[in-house]
VOGU-3710 file (C-alpha; in Angstrom, 3 decimals, decimal comma):
1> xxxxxxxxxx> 105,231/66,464/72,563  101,715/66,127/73,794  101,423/65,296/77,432  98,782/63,761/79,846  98,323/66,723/82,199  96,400/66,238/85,526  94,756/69,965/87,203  94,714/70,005/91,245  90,979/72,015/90,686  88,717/73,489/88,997
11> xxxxxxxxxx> 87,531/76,619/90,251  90,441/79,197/90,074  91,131/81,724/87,392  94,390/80,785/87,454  93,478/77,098/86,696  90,973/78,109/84,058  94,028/80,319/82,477  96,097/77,690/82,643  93,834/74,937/80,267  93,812/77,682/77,954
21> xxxxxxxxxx> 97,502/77,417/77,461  97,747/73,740/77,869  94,929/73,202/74,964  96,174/75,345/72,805  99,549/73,660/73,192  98,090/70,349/72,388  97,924/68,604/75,393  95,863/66,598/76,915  93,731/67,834/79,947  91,948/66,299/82,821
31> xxxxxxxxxx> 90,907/68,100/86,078  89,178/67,439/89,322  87,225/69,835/91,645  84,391/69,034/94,385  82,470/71,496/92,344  80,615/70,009/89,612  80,206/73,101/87,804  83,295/74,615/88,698  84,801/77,577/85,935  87,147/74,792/84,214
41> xxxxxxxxxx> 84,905/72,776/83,156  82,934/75,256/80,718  86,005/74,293/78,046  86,802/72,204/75,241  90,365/71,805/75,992  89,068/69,666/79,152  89,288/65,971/78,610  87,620/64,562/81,790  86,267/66,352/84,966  86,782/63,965/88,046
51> xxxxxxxxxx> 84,597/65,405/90,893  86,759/64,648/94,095  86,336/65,407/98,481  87,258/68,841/98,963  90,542/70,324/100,167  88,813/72,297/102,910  86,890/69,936/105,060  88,857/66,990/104,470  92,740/67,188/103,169  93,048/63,251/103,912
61> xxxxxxxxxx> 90,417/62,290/101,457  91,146/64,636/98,565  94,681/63,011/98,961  93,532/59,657/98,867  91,188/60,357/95,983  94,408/62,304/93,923  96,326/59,016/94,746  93,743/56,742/93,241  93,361/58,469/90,233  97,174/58,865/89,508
71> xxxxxxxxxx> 97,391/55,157/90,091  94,800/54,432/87,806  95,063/56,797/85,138  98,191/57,515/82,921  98,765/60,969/83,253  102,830/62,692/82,331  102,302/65,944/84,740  100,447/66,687/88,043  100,196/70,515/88,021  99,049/72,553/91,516
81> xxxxxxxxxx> 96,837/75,651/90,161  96,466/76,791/93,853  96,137/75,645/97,145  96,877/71,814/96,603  100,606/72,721/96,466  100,531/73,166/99,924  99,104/69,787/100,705  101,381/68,006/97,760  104,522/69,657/99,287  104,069/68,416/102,850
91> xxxxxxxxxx> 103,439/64,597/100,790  105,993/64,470/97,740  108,046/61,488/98,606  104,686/59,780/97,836  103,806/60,864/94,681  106,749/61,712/92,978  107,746/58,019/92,473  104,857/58,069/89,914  104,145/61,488/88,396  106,020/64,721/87,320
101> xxxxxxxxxx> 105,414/67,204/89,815  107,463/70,957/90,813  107,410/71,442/94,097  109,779/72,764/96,869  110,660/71,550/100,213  107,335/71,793/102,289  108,881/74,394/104,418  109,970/76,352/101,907  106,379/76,101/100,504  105,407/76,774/103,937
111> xxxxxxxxxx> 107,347/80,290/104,082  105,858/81,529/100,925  102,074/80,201/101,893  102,135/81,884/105,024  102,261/86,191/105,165  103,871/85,703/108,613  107,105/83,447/106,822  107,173/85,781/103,729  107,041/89,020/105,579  110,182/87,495/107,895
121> xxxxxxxxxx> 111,803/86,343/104,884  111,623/89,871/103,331  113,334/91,028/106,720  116,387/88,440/106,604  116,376/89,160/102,752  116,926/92,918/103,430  113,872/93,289/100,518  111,332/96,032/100,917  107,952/95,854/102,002  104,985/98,027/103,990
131> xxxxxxxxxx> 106,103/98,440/107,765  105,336/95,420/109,612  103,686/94,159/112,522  103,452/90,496/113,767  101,118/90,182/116,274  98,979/87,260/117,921  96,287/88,784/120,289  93,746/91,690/119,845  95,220/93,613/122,355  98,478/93,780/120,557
141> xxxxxxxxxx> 96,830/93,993/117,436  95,100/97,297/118,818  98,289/98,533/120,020  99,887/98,255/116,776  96,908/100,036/114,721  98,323/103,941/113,467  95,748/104,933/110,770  95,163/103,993/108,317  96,877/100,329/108,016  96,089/96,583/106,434
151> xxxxxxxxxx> 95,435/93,703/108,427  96,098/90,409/107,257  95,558/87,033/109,005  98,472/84,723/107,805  96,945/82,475/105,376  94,678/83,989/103,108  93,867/84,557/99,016  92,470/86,583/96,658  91,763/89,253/99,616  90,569/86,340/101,830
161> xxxxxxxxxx> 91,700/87,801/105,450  92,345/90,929/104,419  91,104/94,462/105,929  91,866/98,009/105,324  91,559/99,958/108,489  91,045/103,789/108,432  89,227/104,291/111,645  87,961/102,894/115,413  85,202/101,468/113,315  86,704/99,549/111,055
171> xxxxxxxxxx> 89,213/98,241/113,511  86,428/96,770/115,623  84,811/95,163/112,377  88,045/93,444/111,701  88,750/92,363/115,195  85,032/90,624/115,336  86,231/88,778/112,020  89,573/87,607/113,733  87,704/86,532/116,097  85,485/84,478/114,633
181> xxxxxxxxxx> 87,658/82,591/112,377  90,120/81,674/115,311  92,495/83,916/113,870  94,206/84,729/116,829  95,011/81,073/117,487  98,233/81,771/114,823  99,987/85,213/113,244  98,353/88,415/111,951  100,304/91,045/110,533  99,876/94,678/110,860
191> xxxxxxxxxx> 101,160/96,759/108,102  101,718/100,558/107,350  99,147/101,636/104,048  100,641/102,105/100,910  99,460/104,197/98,140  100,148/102,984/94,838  99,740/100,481/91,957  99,339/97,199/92,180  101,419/95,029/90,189  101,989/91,498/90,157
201> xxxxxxxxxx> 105,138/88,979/89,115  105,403/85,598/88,328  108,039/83,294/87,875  109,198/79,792/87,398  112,079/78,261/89,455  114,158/75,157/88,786  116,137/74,015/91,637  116,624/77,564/92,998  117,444/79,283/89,453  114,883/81,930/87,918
211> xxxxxxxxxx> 114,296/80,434/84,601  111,186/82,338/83,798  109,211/86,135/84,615  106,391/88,013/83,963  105,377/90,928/85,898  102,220/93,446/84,825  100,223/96,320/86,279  96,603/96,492/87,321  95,323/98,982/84,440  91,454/98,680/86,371
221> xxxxxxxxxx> 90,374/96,722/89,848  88,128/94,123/89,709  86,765/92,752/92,559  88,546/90,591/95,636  91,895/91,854/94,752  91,877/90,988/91,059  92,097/92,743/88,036  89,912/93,335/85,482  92,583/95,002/83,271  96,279/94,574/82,970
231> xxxxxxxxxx> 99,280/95,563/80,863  102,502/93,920/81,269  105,747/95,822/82,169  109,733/94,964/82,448  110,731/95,133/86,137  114,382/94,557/85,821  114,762/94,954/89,866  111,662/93,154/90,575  112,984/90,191/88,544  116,776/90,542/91,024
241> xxxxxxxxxx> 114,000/90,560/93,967  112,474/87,437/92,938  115,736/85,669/92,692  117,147/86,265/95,810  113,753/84,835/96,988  114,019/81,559/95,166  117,518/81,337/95,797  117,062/81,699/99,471  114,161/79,412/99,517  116,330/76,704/96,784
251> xxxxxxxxxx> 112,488/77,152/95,209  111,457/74,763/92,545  108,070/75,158/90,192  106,139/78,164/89,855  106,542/81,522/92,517  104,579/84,723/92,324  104,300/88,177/94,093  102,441/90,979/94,703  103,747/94,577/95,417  103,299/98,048/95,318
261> xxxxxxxxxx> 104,644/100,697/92,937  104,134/104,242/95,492  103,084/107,257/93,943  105,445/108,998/95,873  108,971/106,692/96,180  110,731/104,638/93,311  111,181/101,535/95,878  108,624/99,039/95,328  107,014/97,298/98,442  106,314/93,820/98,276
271> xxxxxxxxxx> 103,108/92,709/100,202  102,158/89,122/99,052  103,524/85,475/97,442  101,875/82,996/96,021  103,391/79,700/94,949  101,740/79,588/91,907  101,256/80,597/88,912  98,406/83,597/89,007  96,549/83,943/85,580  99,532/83,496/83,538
281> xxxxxxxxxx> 97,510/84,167/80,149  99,019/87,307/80,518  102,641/86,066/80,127  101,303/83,727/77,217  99,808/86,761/75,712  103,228/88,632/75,698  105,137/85,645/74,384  106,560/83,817/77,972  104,784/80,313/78,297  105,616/80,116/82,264
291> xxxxxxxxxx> 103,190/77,049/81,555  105,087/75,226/78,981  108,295/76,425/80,924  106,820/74,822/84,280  105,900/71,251/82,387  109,591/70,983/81,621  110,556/71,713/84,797  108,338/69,311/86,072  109,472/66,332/84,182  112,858/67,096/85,412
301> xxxxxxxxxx> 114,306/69,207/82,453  116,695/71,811/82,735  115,517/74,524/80,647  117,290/77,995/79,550  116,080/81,013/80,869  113,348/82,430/78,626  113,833/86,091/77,759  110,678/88,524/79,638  107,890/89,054/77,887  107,224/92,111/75,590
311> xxxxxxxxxx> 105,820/95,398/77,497  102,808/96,871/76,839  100,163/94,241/75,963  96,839/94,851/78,069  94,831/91,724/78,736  91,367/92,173/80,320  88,737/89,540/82,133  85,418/90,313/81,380  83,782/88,601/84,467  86,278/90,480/86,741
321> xxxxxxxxxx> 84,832/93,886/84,944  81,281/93,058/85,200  81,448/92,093/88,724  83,852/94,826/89,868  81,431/97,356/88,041  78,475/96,005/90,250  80,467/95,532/93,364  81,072/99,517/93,394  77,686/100,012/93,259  77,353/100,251/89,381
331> xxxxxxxxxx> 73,217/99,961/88,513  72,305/98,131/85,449  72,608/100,825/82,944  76,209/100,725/83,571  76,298/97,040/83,050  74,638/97,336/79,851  77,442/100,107/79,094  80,582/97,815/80,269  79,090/94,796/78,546  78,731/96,985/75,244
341> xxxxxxxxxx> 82,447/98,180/75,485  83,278/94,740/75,806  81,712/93,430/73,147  82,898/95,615/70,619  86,123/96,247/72,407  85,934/100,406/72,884  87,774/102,400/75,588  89,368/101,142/78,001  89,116/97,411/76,047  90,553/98,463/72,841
351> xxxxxxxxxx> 93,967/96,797/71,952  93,145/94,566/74,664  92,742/90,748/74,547  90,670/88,368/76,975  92,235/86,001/79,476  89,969/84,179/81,133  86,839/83,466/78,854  88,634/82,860/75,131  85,444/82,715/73,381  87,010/83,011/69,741
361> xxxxxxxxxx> 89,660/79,912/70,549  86,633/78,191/73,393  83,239/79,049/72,727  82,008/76,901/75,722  83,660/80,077/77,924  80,733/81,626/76,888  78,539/80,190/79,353  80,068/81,389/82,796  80,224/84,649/80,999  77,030/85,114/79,797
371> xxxxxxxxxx> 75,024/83,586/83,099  77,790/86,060/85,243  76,654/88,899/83,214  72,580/87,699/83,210  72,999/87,214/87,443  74,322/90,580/87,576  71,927/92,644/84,776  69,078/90,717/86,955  70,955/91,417/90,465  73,408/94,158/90,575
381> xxxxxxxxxx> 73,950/93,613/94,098  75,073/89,620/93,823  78,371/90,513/92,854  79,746/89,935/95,858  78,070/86,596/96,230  78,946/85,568/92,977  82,847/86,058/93,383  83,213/84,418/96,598  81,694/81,013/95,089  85,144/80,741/93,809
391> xxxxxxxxxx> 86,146/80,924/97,745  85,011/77,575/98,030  85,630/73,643/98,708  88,707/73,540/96,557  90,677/75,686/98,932  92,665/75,420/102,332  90,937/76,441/105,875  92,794/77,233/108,898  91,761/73,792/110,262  92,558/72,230/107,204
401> xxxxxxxxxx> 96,451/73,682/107,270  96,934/72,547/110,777  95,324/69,433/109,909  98,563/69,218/107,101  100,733/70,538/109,370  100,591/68,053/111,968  103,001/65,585/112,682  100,273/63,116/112,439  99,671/63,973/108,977  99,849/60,701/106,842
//
C-alpha cells in the first residue's frame, strides 16, 4: 500500500538511497532540508522539497517547522535519514500522537549517538573493539597517545572528528582541532590502530528484536570514510553482535555499525554506530528492503524476520569514486580514466550496480553527477571541498546536542 512518507533532510547519501527505494516501491515522497539544492532533490521520486531552519544552528526552529508541516500535511511515516533522530528521540511523546515514527528511548539513542556511550556499552556487553581510551583533557589525551592510534571526539560522522595519529606531529594537529571545536568540554576517545577492512552492518529493530541485516565490505575507499565500492557478505557473528546490542538497548527502528575485519586475527573490532540506516541500496540490491522493513515497523507492525541478503553483489557510487580519486591526488587524466570505467562499467565496475545516482531508473541523478565530475575534471583539488558540503546545516553541532540535551529543552 502506497504511503505518504515524510524525509528528516536532504543532503545525506543515505537519504538520497533511501528515495530510491521508497519510489521505486510506490510511495509517495516529500523531504525537507535548509539546502535548496541539497542531493535529494535531483529525483523524480521526490514529491515536494520543503526548505526548513537548519538542525545545526537552531534545533528549536527546525522542530517547530517539522511540527507545522506534520500538522498541516497528511503524511503516513516520518522517517530520520540521519541526525534528526537524535532530536526526534529526545521529543517523541510529541509527535507520535500524529505520525508513524521508529525511534528508541532518547537515552538509548543517546548511547548509540555518542562514541563515548557505544564504546562503554561494548565494555558492559563483553563485545570487541580497538583498545580504548576515554579521556577529557589534552594532557590525558597526550598521555594516552602509543603510536600510531585514532582519535575521536564523541559525536561525530562520516569521519567528522576523526584523526589518525602516527607521530608528535600529527598529535599536535589534532590537539589544535580539539581545541578549537571545544572538544574537550565533553569525551574523546583514544583507541589502539587497527589494520584491516572496513565493513559495515545494518539492521532494523522492533521493540528490541533484530528483524532485519545487511552487512558488506568496502571493495575501494572513497573519500570521508565512505565507500566508493562495496560487496555484501554474511556475518553470522556480526548479526549475534548486533543483537545483543539492540537487546541491551530494547532498540526500536533502524541501527548500524562499523567494524574492522584484521588482517591478522579472526575477531572483528567494532569501532562505530549509527542509528540509522547508512546507504541501504546495498541491502535493496541483494534482496533485504531494511526500508520497506523499517515503514512497517514504524506504523507499529510486527514483522517476521527477513532472511540476509545474498553475498556477493558489489554496488559502487560514482561520486564517491570520482572524488576519492581526486582527493588522493589523482590529476585529470585519471579522472577521465575512472569516469570512462564507469561509464562503460570495466574493471573494478564490472558486475557492479550504482547506488546513489540511478540514472537508468532517475535520470534527474544525472545532474549532481555530472556537475561533481565537471567541478573535479575543472578542479582536481576541490574534492575535498566538494564532500564536506554534505557536512552542512542539516546536521547536529556540539552546541546544538547540548542545546537538545538540556533539561530546558522544550
Amino acid at each position: 500500500m502506497p504511503l505518504r512518507v515524510l524525509v528528516s533532510e536532504g543532503s545525506s547519501t543515505s537519504a538520497r538511497e533511501a528515495i530510491t527505494v521508497l519510489g521505486l516501491a510506490g510511495h509517495h515522497v516529500e523531504i525537507c532540508d535548509p539546502s535548496p539544492w541539497c542531493l535529494s532533490r535531483y529525483s523524480r521520486f521526490v514529491a515536494h522539497f520543503h526548505r526548513c531552519p537548519p538542525l545545526r544552528d537552531d534545533p528549536d526552529r527546525y522542530l517547530a517547522f517539522i511540527e507545522r508541516l506534520l500538522a498541516s500535511h497528511t503524511f503516513d511515516v516520518l522517517l530520520p535519514t540521519h541526525e534528526q533522530g537524535f532530536l526526534f528521540a529526545r521529543v517523541q511523546r510529541r509527535l507520535t500522537p500524529g505520525i508513524a515514527v521508529a525511534l528508541p528511548s532518547f537515552e538509548s539513542y543517546r548511547t548509540a549517538h555518542s562514541k563515548a556511550g557505544f564504546s562503554r556499552l561494548l565494555s558492559s556487553l563483553r563485545l570487541p573493539q580497538p583498545a580504548t581510551r576515554i579521556v577529557t583533557s589534552e594532557k590525558a589525551l597526550r598521555e594516552a597517545v602509543r603510536y600510531p592510534v585514532v582519535v575521536k571526539t564523541s559525536v561525530g560522522t562520516a569521519s567528522r572528528g576523526v584523526w589518525t595519529v602516527r607521530d608528535i606531529s600529527d598529535l599536535d594537529n589534532a590537539v589544535r582541532e580539539l581545541t578549537a571545536a571545544g572538544a574537550f568540554a565533553g569525551e574523546v576517545l583514544v583507541q589502539g590502530f587497527v589494520q584491516g577492512t572496513v565493513e559495515k552492518a545494518q539492521s532494523v529493530f522492533s521493540r528490541g528484536r533484530l528483524v532485519g541485516f545487511h552487512a558488506y565490505r568496502q571493495i575501494a575507499p572513497g573519500i570521508s570514510g565512505g565507500e566508493a565500492i562495496k560487496e555484501s557478505v554474511l556475518r553470522h557473528n556480526i548479526r549475534k553482535m548486533l543483537e545483543a546490542i539492540g537487546e541491551r538497548l530494547a532498540w526500536h527502528g533502524a541501527l548500524s555499525i562499523d567494524y574492522l575485519m584484521p588482517e591478522h586475527d579472526a575477531t572483528p573490532r567494532l569501532i562505530d554506530c549509527n542509528p540509522r540506516l547508512v546507504e541501504p541500496m546495498s541491502a535493496y540490491l541483494a534482496g533485504t528492503d531494511l526500508v520497506g522493513l523499517l515503514l512497517k515497523v514504524s506504523r507499529g507492525e510486527t514483522p517476521e524476520p527477513l532472511p540476509d541478503g545474498r553475498a556477493g553483489v558489489r554496488t559502487h557510487l560514482a561520486m564517491q569514486a570520482l572524488l576519492g580519486v581526486a582527493a588522493r591526488g589523482g590529476t585529470r587524466a585519471d579522472l577521465f580514466r575512472e569516469c570512462r570505467r564507469l561509464w562503460r562499467g570495466s574493471e573494478p565496475y564490472d558486475g557492479s550496480r550504482e547506488e546513489l545516482t540511478p540514472v537508468m531508473s532517475d535520470r534527474r541523478s544525472a545532474v549532481p553527477l555530472a556537475l561533481t565530475a565537471a567541478m573535479l575534471l575543472a578542479r582536481p583539488k576541490s574534492a575535498s571541498v566538494l564532500a564536506h558540503g554534505g557536512f552542512g546545516a542539516h546536521l547536529l553541532s556540539l552546541e546544538s546536542i547540548r542545546q537538545i540535551e538540556s533539561e530546558t529543552f522544550s
